[in-house]
C-alpha positions as CSV (number, residue, x, y, z in Angstrom):
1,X,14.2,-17.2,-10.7
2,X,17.1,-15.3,-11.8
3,X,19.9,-15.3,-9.7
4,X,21.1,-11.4,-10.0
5,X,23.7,-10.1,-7.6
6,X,23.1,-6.8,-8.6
7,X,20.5,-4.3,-9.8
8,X,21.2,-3.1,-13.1
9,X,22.4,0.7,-12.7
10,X,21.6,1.0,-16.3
11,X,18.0,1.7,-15.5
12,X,16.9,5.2,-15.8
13,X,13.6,6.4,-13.6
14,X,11.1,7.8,-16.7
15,X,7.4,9.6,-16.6
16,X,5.2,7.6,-13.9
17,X,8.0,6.6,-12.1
18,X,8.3,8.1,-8.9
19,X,11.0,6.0,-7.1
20,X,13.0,3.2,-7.6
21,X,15.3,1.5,-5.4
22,X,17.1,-1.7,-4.4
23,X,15.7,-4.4,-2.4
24,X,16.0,-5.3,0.4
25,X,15.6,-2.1,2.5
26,X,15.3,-1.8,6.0
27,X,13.4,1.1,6.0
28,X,10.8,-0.9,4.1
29,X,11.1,-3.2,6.7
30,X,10.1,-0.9,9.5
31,X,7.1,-0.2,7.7
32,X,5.9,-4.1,7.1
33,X,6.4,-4.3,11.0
34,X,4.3,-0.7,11.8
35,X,1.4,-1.7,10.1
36,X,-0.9,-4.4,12.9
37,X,-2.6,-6.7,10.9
38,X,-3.5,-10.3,11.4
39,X,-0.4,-12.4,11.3
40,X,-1.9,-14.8,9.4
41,X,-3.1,-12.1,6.6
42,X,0.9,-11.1,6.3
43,X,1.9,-14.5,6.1
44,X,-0.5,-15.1,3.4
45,X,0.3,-11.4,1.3
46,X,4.4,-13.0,1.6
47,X,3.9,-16.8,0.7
48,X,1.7,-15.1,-2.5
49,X,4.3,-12.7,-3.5
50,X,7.0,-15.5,-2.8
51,X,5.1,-18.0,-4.7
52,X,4.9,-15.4,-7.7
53,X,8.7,-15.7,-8.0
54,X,9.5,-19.4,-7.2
55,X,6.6,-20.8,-9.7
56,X,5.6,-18.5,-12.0
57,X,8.7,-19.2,-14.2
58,X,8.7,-23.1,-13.9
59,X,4.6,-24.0,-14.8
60,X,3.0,-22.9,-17.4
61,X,0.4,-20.4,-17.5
62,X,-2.3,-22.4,-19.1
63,X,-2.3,-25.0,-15.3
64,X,-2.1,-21.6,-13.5
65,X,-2.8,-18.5,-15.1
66,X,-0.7,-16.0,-12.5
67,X,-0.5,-12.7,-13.5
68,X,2.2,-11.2,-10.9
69,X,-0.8,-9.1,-9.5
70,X,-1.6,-9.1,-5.7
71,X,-5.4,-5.9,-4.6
72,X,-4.6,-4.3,-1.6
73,X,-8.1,-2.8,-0.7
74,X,-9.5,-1.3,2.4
75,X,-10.4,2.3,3.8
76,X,-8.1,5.0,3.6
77,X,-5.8,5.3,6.7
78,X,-5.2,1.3,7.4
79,X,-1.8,1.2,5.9
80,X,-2.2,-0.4,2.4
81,X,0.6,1.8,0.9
82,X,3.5,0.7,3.8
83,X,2.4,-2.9,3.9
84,X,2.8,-3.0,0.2
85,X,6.3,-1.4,0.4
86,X,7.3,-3.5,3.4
87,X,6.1,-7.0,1.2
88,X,8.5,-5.5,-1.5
89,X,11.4,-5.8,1.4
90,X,10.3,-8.9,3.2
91,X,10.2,-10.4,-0.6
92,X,12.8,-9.7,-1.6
93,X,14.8,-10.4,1.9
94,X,13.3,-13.9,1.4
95,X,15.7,-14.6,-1.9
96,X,19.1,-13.4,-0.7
97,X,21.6,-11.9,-3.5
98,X,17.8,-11.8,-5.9
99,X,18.8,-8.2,-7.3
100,X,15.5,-7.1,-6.3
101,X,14.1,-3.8,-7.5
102,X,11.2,-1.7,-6.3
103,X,9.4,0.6,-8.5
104,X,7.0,3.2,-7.4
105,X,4.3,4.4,-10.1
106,X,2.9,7.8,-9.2
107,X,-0.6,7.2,-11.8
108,X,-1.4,10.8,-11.5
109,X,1.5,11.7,-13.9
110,X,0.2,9.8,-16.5
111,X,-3.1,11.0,-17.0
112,X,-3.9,13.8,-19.6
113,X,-6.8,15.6,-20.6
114,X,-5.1,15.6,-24.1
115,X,-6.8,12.7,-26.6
116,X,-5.0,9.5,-26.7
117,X,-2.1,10.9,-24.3
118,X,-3.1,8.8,-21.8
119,X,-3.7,5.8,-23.4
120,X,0.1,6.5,-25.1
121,X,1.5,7.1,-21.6
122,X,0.6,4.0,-20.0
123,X,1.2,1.5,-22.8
124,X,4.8,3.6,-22.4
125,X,5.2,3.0,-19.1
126,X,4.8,-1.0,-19.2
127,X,6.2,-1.9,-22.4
128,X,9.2,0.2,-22.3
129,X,10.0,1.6,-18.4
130,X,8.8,-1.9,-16.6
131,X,9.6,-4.1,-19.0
132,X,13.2,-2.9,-19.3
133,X,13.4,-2.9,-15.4
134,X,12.0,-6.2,-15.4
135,X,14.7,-7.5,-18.0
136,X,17.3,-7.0,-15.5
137,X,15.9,-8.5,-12.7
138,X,13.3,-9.4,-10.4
139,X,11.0,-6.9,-10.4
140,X,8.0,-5.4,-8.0
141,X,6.2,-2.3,-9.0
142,X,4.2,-0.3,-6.7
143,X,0.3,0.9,-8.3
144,X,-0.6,3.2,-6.1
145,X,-4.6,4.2,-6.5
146,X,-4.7,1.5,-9.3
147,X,-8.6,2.8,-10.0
148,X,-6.9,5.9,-11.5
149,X,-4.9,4.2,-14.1
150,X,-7.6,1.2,-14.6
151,X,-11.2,3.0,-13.9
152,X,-14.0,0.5,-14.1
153,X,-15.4,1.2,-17.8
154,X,-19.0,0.1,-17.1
155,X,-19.6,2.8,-14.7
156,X,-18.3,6.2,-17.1
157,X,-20.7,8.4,-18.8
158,X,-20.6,10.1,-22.2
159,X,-18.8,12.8,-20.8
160,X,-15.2,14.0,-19.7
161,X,-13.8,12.4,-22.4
162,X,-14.4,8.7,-21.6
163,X,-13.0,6.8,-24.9
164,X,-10.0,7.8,-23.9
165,X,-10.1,6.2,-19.9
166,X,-11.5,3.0,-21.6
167,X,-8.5,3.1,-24.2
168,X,-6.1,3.9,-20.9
169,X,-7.6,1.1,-19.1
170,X,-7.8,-1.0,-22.4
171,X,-3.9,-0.3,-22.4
172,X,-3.2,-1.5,-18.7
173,X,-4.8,-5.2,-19.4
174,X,-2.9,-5.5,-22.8
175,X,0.3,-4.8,-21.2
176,X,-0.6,-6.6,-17.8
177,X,-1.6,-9.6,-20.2
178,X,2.3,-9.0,-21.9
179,X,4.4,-8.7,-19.3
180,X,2.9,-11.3,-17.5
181,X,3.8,-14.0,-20.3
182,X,7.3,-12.5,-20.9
183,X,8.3,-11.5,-17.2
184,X,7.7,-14.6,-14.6
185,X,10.3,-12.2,-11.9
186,X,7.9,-9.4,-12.2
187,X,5.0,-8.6,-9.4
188,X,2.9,-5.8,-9.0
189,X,1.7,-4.7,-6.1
190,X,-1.7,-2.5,-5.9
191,X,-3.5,-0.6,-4.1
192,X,-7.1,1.3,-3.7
193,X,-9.4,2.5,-1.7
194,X,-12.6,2.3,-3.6
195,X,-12.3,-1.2,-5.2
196,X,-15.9,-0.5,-6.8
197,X,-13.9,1.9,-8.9
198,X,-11.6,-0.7,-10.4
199,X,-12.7,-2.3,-13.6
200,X,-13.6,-5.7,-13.2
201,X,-11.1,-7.0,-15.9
202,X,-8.4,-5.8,-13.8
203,X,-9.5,-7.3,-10.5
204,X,-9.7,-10.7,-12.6
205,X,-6.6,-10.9,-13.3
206,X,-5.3,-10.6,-9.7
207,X,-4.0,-13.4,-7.8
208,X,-4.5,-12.3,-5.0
209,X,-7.8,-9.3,-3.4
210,X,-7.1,-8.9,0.0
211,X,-9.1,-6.6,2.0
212,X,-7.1,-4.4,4.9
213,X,-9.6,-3.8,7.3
214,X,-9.7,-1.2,10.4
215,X,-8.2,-2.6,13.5
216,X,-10.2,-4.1,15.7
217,X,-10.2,-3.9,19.5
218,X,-6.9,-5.8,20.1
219,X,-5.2,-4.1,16.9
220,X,-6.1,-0.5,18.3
221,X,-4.4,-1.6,21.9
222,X,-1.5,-2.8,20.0
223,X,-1.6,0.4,17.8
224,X,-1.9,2.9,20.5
225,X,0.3,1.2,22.6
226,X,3.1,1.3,19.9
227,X,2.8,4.7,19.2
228,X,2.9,5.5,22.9
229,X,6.3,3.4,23.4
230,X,8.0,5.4,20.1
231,X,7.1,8.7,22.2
232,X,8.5,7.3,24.8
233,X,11.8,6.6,23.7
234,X,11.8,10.7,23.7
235,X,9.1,11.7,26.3
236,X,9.5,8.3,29.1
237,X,6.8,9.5,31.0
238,X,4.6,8.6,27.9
239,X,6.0,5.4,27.4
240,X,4.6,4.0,31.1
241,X,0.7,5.0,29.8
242,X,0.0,1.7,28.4
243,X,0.9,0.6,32.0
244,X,-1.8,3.3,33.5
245,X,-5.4,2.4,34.9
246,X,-8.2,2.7,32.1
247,X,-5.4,1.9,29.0
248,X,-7.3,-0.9,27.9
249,X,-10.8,0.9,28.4
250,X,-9.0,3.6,26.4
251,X,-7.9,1.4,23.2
252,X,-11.6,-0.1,23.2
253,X,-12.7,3.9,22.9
254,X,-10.4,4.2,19.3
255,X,-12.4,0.8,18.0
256,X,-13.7,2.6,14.3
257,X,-10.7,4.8,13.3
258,X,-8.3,3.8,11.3
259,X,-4.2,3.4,12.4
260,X,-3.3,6.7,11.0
261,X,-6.4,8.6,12.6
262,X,-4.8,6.7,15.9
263,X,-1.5,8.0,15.7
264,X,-2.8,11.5,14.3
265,X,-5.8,11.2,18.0
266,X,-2.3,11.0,19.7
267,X,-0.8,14.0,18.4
268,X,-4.6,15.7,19.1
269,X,-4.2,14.2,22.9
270,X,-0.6,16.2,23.2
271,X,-2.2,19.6,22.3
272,X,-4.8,18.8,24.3
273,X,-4.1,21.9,26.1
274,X,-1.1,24.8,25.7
275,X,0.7,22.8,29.3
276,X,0.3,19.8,27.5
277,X,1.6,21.2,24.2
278,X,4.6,22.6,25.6
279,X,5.1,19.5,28.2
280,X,3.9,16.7,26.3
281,X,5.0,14.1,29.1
282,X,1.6,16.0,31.2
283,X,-0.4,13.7,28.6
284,X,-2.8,11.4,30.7
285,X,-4.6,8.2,29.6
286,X,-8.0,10.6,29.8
287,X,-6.8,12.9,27.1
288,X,-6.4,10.0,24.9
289,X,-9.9,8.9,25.8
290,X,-11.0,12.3,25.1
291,X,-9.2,12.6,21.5
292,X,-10.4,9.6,20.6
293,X,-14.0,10.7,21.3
294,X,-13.6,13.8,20.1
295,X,-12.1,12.4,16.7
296,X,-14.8,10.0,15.9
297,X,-17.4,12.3,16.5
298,X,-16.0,14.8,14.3
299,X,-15.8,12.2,11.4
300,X,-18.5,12.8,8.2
301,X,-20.6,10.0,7.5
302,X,-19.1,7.2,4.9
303,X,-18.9,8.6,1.5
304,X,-18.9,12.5,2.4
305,X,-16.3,14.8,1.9
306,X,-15.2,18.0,2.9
């Protein structure tokens, strides 16, 4: 891997880039360690991503065909955003003075009802914006809502102007294909929430598709009980809850939701009532069995929307 001490400043942010930044970042870090997953499932999202930079330049691709791409897939809410960020960190942490770079694509800039604009956008955005990024050092790139940018073809109709999503898609392989023979110190990291919606081509040329799942029983304790200890650092009476009768029945009660719609069922527990709202340490481990109730029954069936 090249051995960078430095991020070249040289590199200038275009069209479908949101963010970039150096690695490591602490901030990133705090993220990695928010999001309660299996600790075997992080270990194995880092080794991959580490593996991508200590191999991919040394054997060739025709023993293992690596493409530098790692599918983060699971229901909205379970954190697949922050744990890609925080694998960018904990990478990049794991190859001190690497000149690590993070890149953040925001896909909904690229897209254009114009003909061919899309399709011109995104081969742009790889072969010119990644790739030069990529030239200065190691490189991960954040693809946020990756069905948006490669839409599985097989399932469009005649309509809403579908050559040009197939050409758009078309583009993404070609340049995945590219950059993946020219770029060994390149990984991107993607994420969706409808893997259905991701064209099969795309999801074949992962290395890695793993799938975040809700938290179980013991990840909602260890959720809830987090959130409760960060209130507490301001509110202390709300940091002794997960001490209180009936915590555990509690956790067991948010089983189903995701670890945003626990943190957000806290928030609803503080205004449980205008005392509460304007004393928040009044909160009691019954209000949080009551938002918790109260939030999954006011969830729509899978697949509806408001």
């Amino acid at each position: 891997m090249k051995n960078l001490a430095a991020v070249n400043d040289d590199f200038n942010p275009t069209k479908g880039i949101q963010r970039a930044r150096r690695l490591p970042d602490p901030e990133l870090g705090v993220l990695w360690d928010s999001i309660i997953l299996e600790d075997k499932l992080k270990e194995q999202l880092l080794s991959q991503a580490m593996l991508n930079f200590t191999l991919r330049g040394k054997v060739d691709r025709s023993v293992i065909p690596l493409h530098g791409v790692i599918l983060l897939v699971g229901p909205p809410g379970t954190g697949k955003t922050s744990l890609a960020r925080g694998l960018g960190h904990r990478t990049a942490e794991s190859f001190r003075g690497g000149g690590f770079r993070l890149l953040e694509v925001e896909p909904h800039a690229l897209t254009s009802s114009a003909m061919g604009k899309t399709q011109r956008t995104v081969s742009e955005l790889f072969s010119q914006s990644i790739a030069e990024a990529a030239g200065s050092g190691p490189t991960i790139v954040l693809l946020d809502e990756v069905e948006t940018l490669a839409a599985d073809r097989s399932k469009m109709s005649l309509e809403a102007n579908p050559i040009d999503i197939h050409r758009a898609t078309d583009a993404v392989l070609v340049q995945l294909d590219a950059l993946a023979e020219r770029y060994p110190d390149l990984l991107f990291l993607a994420t969706s929430n409808f893997p259905e919606a991701v064209d099969a081509a795309f999801t074949s040329r992962c290395d890695l598709v793993m799938q975040v799942p809700l938290p179980d029983r013991e990840a909602c304790r260890r959720i809830l009980r987090d959130c409760l200890a960060g209130l507490g650092r301001t509110y202390p009476a709300i940091g002794k809850l997960p001490a209180a009768a009936g915590f555990d029945r509690c956790a067991a009660e948010y089983v189903g939701l995701d670890g945003r719609a626990i943190r957000k069922t806290v928030a609803n527990a503080l205004a449980s009532s205008p005392q509460t709202a304007m004393n928040p340490e009044r909160v009691t481990v019954q209000d949080l069995l009551s938002a918790a109730r109260a939030a999954k029954a006011g969830r729509l069936p899978e697949g509806k929307a408001r």
